[in-house]
C-alpha positions as a printed Julia matrix, in Angstrom:
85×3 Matrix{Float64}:
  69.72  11.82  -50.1
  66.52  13.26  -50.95
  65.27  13.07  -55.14
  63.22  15.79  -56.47
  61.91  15.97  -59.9
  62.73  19.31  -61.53
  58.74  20.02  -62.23
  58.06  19.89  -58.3
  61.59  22.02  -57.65
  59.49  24.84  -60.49
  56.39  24.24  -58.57
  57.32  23.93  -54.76
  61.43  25.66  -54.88
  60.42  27.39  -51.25
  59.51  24.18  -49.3
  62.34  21.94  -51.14
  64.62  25.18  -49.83
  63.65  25.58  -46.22
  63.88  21.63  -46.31
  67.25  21.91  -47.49
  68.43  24.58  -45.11
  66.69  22.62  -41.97
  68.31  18.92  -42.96
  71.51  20.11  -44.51
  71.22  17.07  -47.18
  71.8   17.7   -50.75
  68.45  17.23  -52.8
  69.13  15.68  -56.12
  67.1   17.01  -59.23
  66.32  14.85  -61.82
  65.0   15.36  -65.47
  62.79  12.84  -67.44
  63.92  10.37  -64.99
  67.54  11.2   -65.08
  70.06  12.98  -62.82
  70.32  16.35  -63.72
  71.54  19.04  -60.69
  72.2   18.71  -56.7
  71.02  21.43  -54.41
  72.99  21.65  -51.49
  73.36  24.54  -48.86
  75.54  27.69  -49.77
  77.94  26.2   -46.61
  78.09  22.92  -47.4
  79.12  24.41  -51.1
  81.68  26.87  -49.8
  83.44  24.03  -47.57
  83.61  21.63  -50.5
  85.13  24.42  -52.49
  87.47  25.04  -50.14
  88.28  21.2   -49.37
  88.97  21.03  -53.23
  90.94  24.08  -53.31
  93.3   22.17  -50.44
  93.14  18.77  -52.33
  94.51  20.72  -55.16
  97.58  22.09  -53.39
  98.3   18.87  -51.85
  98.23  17.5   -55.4
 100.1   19.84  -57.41
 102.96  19.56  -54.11
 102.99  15.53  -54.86
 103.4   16.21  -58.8
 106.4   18.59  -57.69
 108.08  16.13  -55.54
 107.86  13.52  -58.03
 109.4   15.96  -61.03
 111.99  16.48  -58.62
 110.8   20.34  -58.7
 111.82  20.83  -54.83
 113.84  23.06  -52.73
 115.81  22.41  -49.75
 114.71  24.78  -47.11
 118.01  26.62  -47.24
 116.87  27.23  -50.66
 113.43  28.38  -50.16
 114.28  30.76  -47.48
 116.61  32.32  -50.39
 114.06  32.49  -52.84
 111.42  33.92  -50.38
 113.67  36.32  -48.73
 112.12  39.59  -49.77
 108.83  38.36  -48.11
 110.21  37.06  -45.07
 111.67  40.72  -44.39
């Protein structure tokens, strides 16, 4: 992974961009020596967000099952009826 200080991001944000968008690697950004920000392509962002959005799901589904908050699929199809019309 590529480190950029924030004062060359200020000075030089078009190169460290096209450099991003041609590599694809997140640059980090540090301030007075410490981390600070990543930079990473609007894609790369977007698919995280929507691989957390899935890890989420999967998660809360896990919490259900353990608190026993399930339904049989009898059940479901009951509940869900008036969308499965």
């Amino acid at each position: 992974m590529k480190t950029e200080l924030v004062t060359t991001l200020k000075r030089q944000a078009t190169k460290i961009l096209a450099e991003l968008h041609d590599s694809k690697e997140p640059v980090l950004i540090t301030e007075h020596g410490q981390p600070s920000a990543y930079l990473v392509d609007v894609k790369d962002y977007e698919s995280m967000q929507n691989r957390m959005r899935i890890l989420e799901g999967v998660a809360r589904g896990e919490t259900a099952i353990i608190e026993k908050r399930v339904l049989t699929h009898s059940e479901a199809k009951v509940k869900m009826e008036k969308w499965l019309k």
